[in-house]
C-alpha positions as CSV (number, residue, x, y, z in Angstrom):
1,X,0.9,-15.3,9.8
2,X,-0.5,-13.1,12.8
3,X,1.0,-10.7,15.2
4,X,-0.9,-10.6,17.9
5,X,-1.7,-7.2,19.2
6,X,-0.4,-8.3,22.7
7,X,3.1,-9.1,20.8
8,X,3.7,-5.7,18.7
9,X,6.0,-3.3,19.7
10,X,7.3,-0.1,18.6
11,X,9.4,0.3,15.6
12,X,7.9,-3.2,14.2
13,X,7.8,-3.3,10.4
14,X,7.6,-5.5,7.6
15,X,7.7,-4.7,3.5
16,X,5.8,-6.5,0.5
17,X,7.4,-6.1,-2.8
18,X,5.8,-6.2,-6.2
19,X,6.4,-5.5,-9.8
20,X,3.8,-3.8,-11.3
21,X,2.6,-5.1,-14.4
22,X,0.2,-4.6,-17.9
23,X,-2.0,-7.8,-16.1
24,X,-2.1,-5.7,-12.6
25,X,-3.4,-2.3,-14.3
26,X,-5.7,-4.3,-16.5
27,X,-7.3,-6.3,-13.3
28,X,-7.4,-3.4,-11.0
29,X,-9.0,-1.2,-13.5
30,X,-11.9,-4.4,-14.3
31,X,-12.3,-4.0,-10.1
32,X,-12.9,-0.6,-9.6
33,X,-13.9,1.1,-12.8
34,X,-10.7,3.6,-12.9
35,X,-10.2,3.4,-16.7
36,X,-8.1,7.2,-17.2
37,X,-6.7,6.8,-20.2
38,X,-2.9,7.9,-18.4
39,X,-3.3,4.1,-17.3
40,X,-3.8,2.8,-21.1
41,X,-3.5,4.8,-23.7
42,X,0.4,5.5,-24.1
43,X,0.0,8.3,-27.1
44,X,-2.1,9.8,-24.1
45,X,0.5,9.4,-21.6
46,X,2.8,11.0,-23.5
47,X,1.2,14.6,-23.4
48,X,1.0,14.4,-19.4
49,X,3.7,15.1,-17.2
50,X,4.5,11.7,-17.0
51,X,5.6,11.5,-20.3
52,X,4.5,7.1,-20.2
53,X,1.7,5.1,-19.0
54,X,1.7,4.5,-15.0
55,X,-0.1,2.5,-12.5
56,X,-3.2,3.7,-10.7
57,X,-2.2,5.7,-7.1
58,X,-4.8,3.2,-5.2
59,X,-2.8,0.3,-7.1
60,X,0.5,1.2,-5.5
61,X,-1.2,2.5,-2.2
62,X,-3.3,-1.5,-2.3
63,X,-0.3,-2.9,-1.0
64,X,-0.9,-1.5,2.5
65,X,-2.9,-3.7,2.8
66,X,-1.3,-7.0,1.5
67,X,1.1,-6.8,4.4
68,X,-1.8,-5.0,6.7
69,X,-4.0,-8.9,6.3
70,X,-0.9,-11.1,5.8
71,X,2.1,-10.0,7.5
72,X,2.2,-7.3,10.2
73,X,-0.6,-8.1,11.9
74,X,-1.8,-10.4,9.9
75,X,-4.8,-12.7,9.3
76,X,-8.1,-11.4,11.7
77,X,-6.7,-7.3,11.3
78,X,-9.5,-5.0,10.8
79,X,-8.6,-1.9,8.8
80,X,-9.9,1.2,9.7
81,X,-7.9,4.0,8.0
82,X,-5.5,5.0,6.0
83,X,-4.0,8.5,4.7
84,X,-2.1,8.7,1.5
85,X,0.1,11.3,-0.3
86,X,1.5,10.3,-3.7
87,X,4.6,11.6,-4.3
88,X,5.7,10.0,-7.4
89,X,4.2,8.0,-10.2
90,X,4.3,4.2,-10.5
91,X,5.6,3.2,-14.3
92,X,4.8,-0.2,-15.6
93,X,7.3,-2.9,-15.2
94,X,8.5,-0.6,-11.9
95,X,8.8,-3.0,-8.3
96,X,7.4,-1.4,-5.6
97,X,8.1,-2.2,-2.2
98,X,5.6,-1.1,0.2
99,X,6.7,-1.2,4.0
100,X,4.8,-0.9,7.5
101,X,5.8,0.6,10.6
102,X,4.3,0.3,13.9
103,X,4.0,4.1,15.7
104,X,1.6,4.4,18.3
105,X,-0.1,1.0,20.1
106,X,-3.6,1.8,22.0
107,X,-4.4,-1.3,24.4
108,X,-7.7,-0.1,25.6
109,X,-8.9,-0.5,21.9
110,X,-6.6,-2.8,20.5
111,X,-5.5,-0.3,17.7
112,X,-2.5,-0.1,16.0
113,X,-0.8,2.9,13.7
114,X,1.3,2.4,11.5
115,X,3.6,4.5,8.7
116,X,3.1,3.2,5.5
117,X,5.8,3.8,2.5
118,X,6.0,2.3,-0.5
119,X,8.9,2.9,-2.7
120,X,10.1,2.5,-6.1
121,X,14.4,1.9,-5.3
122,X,15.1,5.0,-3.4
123,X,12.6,6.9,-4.6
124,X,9.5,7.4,-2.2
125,X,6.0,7.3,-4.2
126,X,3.6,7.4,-1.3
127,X,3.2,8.1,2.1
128,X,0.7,7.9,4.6
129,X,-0.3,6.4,8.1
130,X,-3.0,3.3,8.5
131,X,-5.4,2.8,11.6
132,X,-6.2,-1.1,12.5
133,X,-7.5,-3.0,15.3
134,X,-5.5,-6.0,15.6
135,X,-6.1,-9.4,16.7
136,X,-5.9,-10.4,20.2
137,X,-5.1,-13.7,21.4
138,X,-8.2,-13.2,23.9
């Protein structure tokens, strides 16, 4: 799916839910190299503040960018920025649903931003603001 930057409009959003799982920490650590033992090592865990294992930040703040490439705008987006502040820990076996919000459009350059949230129930775990250029049907 694409959203074509010449069909956004303020307040458009859209949201990508996952459950984090042992496979997803396991596969994201094998990508980047982020092997802390708070991620694997649960006797660890326990002498943090977290008290268990959790889920990388960049895991969590990844899917931004799932809806960014598939969903709002979509397939052709080029991502430029993105902020994040992590306000809460991921836990394994948690769903997180991440959401997009279009906030500022700039036709000249075809860039959109965008809030970004991604939440575990009501519980907000990160929050930022992404730069993209988006497609044009030009």
């Amino acid at each position: 799916m694409t959203v074509y930057f010449e069909d956004l409009n303020m307040g458009d959003s859209a949201e990508f839910g996952k459950t984090i799982t042992e496979a997803d920490v396991l596969m994201f650590a094998a990508a980047c190299g982020d092997t802390n033992p708070v991620h694997f090592n649960q006797a660890y865990a326990e002498t943090t503040p977290f008290k268990t294992r959790i889920a990388h930040g960049m895991l969590t703040a990844s899917l931004i960018s799932t809806i960014l490439g598939t969903k709002l705008p979509g397939e052709g987006t080029i991502y430029l920025s993105q902020s994040a502040k992590f306000k809460a820990p991921v836990k394994l076996g948690e769903t997180v649903v991440a959401r997009v919000t279009v906030v500022a459009l700039d036709g000249t350059k075809k860039r959109v931003t965008l809030a970004t949230q991604c939440a575990v129930g009501d519980k907000v775990v990160m929050e930022g603001e992404s730069l993209v250029i988006a497609p044009t049907r030009t």
